[in-house]
N, C-alpha and C positions, 0 to 999 in steps of 0.2 A: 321678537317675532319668531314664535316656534312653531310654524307650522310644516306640515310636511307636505310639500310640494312634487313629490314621486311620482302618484295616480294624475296630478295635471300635467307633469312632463312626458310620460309614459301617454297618454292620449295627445299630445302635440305630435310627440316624435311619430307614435305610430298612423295619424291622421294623416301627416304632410307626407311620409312614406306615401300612403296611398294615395294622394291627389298628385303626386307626383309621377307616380306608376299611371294609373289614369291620364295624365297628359302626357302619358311620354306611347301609351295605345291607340291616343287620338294620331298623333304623328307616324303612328307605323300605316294606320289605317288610309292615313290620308295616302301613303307612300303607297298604298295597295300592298301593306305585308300585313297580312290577315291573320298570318301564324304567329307572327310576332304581339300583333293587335293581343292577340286572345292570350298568350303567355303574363304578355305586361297587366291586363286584367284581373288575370286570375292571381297573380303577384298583391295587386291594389286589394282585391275582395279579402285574401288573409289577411294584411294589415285592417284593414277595415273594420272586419271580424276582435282582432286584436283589441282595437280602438274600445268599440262596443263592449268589452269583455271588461275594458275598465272602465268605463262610464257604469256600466251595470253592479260593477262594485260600488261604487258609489252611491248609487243610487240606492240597493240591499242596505249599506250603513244605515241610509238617511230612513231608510225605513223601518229600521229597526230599532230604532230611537238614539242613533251614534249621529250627531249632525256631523253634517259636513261641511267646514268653513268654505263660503264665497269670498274668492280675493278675486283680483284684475289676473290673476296667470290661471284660476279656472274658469273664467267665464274665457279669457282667450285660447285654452283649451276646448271647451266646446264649441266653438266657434271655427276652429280648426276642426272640428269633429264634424258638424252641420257642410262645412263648404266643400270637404272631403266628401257625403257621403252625396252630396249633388253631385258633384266633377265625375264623379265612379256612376251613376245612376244616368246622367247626361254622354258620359264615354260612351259604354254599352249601349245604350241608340244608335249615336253614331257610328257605333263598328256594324250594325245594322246595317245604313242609310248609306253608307261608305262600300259595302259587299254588293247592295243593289246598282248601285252605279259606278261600279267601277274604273266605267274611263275616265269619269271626274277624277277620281282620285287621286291619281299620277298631276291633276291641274297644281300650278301654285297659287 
């Protein structure tokens, strides 16, 4: 087994950074810390950014005639990449929906 598993750990790592930035601006939002919300966000969207930078590697290979082997640690890499980029897209509404209502927010 020689494959190089790099580009799929390199998009885990930086995927789950982001869904974790992401659920950690859901929690500031909820707490009514709005500045915090938007910090941990924009924390999540560089890793994000990251993520995509290596997917799009890959992707460039595959299309320039380099395939790219499919194992179980790249499809759970992008799979990490896909639920990452809902949590971050799903966040940012809620820091939305969480600004407009404020006195909820402080609720548990």
């Amino acid at each position: 087994m020689d494959e190089d598993y790099s580009v799929a750990f390199e998009l885990i790592a930086f995927a789950g950074s982001s869904r974790s930035q992401s659920m950690e601006a859901l929690q500031f939002a909820r707490a009514g810390k709005f500045d915090e919300a938007r910090l941990s966000l924009e924390a999540a969207d560089a890793d994000l950014r990251l993520a995509h930078k290596s997917q799009t590697g890959l992707i460039q290979a595959e299309a320039g005639g380099h395939p790219v082997p499919v194992n179980i640690i790249l499809v759970h890499a992008q799979d990490h990449l896909a639920t990452a980029t809902v949590v971050f897209e799903l966040a940012s509404e809620f820091l939305h929906l969480y600004k407009r209502i404020p006195a909820a927010a402080a609720v548990d």
